[in-house]
C-alpha positions in Angstrom: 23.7 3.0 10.9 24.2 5.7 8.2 22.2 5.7 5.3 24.3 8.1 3.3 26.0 6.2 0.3 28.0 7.4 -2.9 27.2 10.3 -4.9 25.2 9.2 -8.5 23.9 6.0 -6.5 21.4 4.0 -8.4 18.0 5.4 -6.9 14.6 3.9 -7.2 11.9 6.7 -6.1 8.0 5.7 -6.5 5.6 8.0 -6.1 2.0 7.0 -4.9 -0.7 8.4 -7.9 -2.8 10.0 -4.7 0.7 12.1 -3.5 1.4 13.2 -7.0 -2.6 14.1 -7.3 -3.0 15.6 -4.0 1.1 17.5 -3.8 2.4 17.3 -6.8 4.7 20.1 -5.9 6.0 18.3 -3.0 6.8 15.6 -5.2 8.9 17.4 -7.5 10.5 18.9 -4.7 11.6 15.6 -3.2 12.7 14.6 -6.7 14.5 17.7 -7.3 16.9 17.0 -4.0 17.0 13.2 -4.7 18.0 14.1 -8.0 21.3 16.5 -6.7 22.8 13.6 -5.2 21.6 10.0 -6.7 20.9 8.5 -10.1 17.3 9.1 -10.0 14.6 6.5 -11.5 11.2 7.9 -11.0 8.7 5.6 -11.6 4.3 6.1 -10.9 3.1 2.8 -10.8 -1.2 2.8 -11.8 -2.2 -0.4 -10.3 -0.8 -2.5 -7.7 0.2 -5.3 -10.0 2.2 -2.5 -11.6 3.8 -1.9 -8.7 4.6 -5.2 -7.2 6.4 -5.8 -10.7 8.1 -2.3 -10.2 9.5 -3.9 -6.7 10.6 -6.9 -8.0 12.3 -5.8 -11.5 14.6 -2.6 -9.1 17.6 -4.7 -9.0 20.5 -3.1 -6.9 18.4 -0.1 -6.5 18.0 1.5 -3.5 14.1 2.2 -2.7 12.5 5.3 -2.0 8.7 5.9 -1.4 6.8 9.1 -2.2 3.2 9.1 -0.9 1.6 8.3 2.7 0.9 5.6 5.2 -1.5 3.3 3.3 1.4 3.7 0.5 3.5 2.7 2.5 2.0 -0.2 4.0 1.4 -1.3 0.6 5.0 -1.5 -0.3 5.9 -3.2 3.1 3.6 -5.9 2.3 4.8 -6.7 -1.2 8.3 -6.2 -0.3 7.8 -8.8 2.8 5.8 -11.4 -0.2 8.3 -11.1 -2.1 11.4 -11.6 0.8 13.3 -8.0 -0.6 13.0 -6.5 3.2 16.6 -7.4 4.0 17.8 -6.1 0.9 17.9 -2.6 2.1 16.3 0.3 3.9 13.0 1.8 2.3 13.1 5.3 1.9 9.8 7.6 3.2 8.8 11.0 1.9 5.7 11.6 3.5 2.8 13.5 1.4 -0.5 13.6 2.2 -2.7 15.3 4.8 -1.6 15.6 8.2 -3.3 12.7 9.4 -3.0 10.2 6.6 1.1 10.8 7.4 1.2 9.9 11.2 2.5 6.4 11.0 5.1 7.5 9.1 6.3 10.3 11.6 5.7 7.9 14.2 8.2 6.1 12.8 10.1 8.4 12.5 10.6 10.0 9.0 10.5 13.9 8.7 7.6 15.5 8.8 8.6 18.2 5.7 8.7 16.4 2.2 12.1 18.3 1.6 13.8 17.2 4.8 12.6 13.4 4.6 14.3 13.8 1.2 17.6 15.0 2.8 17.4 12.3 5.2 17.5 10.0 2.3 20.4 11.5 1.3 22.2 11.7 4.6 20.3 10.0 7.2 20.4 7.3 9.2 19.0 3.9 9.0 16.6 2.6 12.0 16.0 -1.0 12.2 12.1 -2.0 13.0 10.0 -4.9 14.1 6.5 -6.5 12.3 3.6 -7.7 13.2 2.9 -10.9 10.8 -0.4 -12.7 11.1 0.2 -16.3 10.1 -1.5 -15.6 6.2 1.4 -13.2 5.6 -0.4 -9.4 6.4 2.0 -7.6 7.8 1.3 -4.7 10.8 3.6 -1.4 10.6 2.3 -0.2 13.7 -0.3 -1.0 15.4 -3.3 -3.6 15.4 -7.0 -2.4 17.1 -9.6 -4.6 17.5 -12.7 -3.0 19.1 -15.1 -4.8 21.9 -17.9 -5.1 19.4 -19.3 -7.3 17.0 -22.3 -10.0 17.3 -22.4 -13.4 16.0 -20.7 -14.0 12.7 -19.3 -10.5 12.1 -17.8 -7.6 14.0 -17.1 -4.2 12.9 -16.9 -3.7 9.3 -17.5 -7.6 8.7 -17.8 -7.0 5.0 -14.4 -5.4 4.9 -13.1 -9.5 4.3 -16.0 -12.1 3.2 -14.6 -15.3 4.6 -10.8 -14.0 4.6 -11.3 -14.4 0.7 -11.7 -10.7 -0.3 -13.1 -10.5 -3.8 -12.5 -13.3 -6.8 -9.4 -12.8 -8.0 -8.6 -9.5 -5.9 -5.2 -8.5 -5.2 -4.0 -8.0 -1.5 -3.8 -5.3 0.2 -1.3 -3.9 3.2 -2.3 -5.5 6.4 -4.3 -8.8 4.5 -1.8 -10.3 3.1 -2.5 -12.6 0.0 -6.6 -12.3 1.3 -7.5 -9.7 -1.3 -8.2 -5.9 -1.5 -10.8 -4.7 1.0 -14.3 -3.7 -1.2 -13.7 0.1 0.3 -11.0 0.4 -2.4 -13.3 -0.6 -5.4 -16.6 0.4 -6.6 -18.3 4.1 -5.7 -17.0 4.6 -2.7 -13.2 4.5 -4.1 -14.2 6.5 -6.5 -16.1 8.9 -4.2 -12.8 8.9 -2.6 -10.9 9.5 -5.5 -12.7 12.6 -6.4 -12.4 14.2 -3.1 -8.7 13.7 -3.1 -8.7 15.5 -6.5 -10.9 18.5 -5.2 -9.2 19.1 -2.3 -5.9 18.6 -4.1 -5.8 22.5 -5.8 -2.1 21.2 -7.3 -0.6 18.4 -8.4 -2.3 16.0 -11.5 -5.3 13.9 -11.7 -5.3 10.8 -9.9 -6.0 8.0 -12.6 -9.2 6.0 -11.6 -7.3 2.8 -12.7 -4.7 3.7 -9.5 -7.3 3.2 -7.0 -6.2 -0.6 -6.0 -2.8 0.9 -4.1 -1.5 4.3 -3.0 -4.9 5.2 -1.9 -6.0 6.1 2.0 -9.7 5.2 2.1 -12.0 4.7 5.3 -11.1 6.5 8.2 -7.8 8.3 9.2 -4.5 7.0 10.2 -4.5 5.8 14.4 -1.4 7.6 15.8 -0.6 4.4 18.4 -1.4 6.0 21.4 -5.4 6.6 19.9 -5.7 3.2 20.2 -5.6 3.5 24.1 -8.4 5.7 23.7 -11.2 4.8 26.3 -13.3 2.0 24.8 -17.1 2.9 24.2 -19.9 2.0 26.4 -21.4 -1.2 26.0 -21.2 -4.9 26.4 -18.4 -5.7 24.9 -17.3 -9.0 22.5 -16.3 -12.5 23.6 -13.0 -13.1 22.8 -10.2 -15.5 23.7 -7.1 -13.4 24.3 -3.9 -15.3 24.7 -0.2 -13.8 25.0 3.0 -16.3 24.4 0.5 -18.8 26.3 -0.9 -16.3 29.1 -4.6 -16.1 29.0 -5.7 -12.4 28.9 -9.3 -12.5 27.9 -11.8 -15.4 28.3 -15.3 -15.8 26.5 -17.2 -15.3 29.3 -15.5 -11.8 30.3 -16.3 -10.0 26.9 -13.7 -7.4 26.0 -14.3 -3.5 25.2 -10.6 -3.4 23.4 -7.5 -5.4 22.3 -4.4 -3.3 20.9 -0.8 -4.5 19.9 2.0 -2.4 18.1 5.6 -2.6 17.5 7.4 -1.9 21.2 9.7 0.1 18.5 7.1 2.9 17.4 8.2 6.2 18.4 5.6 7.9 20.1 4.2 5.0 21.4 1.5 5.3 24.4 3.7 5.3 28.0 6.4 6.7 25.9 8.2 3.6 25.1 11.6 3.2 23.9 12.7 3.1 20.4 14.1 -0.6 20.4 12.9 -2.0 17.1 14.7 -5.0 17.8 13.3 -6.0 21.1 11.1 -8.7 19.1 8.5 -8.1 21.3 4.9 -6.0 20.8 3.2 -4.2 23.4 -0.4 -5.3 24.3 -3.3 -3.6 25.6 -6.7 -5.3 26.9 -9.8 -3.4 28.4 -12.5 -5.1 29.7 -15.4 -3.6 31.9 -15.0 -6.8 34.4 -11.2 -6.6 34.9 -9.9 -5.1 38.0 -7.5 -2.9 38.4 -8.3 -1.0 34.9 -7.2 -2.8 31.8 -3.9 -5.3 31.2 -1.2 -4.1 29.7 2.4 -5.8 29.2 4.7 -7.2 26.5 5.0 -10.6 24.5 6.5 -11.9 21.1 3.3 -13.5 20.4 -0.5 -13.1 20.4 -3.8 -14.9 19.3 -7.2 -14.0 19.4 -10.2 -16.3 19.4 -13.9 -15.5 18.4 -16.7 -17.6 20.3 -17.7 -21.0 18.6 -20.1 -18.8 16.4 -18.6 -15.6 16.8 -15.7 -14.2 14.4 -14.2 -10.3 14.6 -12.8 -7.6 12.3 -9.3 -5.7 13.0 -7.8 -2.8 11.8 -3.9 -3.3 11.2 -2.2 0.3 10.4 -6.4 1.1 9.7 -6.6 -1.0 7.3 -9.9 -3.3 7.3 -9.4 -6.9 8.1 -11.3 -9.8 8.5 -14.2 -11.1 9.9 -12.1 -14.5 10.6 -12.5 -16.9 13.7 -8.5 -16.5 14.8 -6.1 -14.7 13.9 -2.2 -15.2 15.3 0.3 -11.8 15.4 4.1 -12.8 15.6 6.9 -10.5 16.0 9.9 -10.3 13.2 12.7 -8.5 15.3 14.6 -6.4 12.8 12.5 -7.5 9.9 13.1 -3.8 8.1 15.1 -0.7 8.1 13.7 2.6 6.9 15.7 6.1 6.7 14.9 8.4 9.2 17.0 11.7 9.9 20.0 12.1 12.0 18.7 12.7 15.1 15.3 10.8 14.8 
């Protein structure tokens, strides 16, 4: 479908505070050839509540993003709260560092700032799945959960005390109404936000008070195939595995790796089509104990279990989440569209 629409077109276009502080001539760039064809509204939102009230006040505006996967992730998720996905295609410009943009491109958005903006312009739109967990996070990509953890946590198991985050925290992409991760507050975030500053040599400062969206912390973006990386030695975590009702993993057999992402990602690992609307997620489970090497097929559908005293961490999109006892991925067929070029 063709994302090209009528010259001087109503035009919402925020920028993420880390793009503008780490690119800021990128930015203006991408406004600059927005601006040529649309009705421009440029708007920097410094806090995520800022932003979910940007969202939600755009009206007939048609959306576009300036700033990198966790940015982006961020918008997904309030647009999905807030039930404005089917209300139009979300625009990407990518800026950031190579591999804080590779969700993005995997998507399918240009690589180049100026020719994602042109694809705004006169692209194409490409309808895409989610991953939804049954408290609302939503998965762009792809979900990782690594074979290790011990009783009552996994990896990271501060990331999400008790699936509560923080008092009165907001959420973040891939937690859903559970509350920003403690990596985006505090010294570290602020660690964070002076590296992206010094490394920036352009572009403005980056506001302390914009460190709750907008913001890549932790480590980099997983391009889909990573996650198919070979698991590290050791003995593994008990988990419960379970596909549309096929068990894949039992608690006695404990796992080295459970992946999932959107059968739609371009660039997926095994080179899968681009069928956003297939409704189905691919799934990936190593084990040291399986024969035949590790299990891999497709299903709508799946739910992981901890042991009776054992819970796990995930990363959706690399983004932090739990510890929590179970967690249950659904696909939404066709739940977005974003505007990719021509020939993406």
């Amino acid at each position: 479908m063709s994302a090209a629409r009528s010259a001087g077109e109503p035009v919402l276009v925020v920028v993420s505070p880390a793009a503008l502080a780490l690119d800021g001539e990128s930015v203006r760039v991408a406004r600059d050839v927005l601006g040529a064809a649309f009705e421009v509204k440029l708007v920097v939102p410094r806090s995520l509540d800022e932003l979910e009230r940007t969202l939600s006040r755009r009206g007939g505006r048609r959306l576009v993003l300036i700033g990198d996967d966790h940015a982006l992730h961020q918008v997904v998720q309030l647009l999905h709260e807030q039930s404005g996905l089917s209300s139009g295609p979300v625009g990407i410009i990518p800026v950031g560092k190579g591999e804080k943009v590779v969700l993005a491109r995997s998507l399918g958005a240009a690589g180049r700032p100026v020719d994602a903006a042109r694809a705004v312009v006169s692209g194409r739109v490409r309808s895409l799945g989610l991953l939804v967990d049954e408290s609302g996070g939503v998965v762009l990509g792809g979900l990782r959960i690594p074979g290790r953890g011990g009783p009552g946590q996994g990896l990271g198991a501060a990331a999400e005390p008790g699936r509560g985050g923080a008092p009165g925290a907001r959420p973040t992409a891939g937690t859903g109404r559970s509350g920003v991760p403690p990596q985006l507050r505090g010294p570290a975030a602020e660690r964070s936000l002076r590296a992206n500053k010094a490394a920036a040599g352009r572009g403005v400062p980056l506001p302390s008070a914009c460190r709750e969206w907008g913001t890549q912390l932790g480590r980099a973006a997983r391009t889909v195939a990573a996650q198919l990386l070979p698991a590290r030695s050791g003995p593994g975590q008990a988990l419960l595995v379970e596909a549309d009702g096929r068990l894949l993993a039992d608690l006695e057999h404990p796992i080295q790796l459970v992946a999932a992402w959107n059968a739609g990602t371009r660039g997926g690992a095994g080179g899968c089509p681009a069928d956003g609307d297939s409704g189905l997620m691919e799934i990936l489970v190593s084990a040291a104990s399986l024969s035949g090497g590790p299990q891999r097929l497709r299903a709508r559908r799946i739910t992981v279990t901890g042991g009776p005293s054992t819970s796990f961490t995930y990363e959706a999109d690399d983004s932090p989440g739990g510890p929590v006892q179970q967690r249950t991925w659904t696909v939404e067929p066709a739940a977005w569209g974003l505007t990719v070029p021509p020939a993406a």
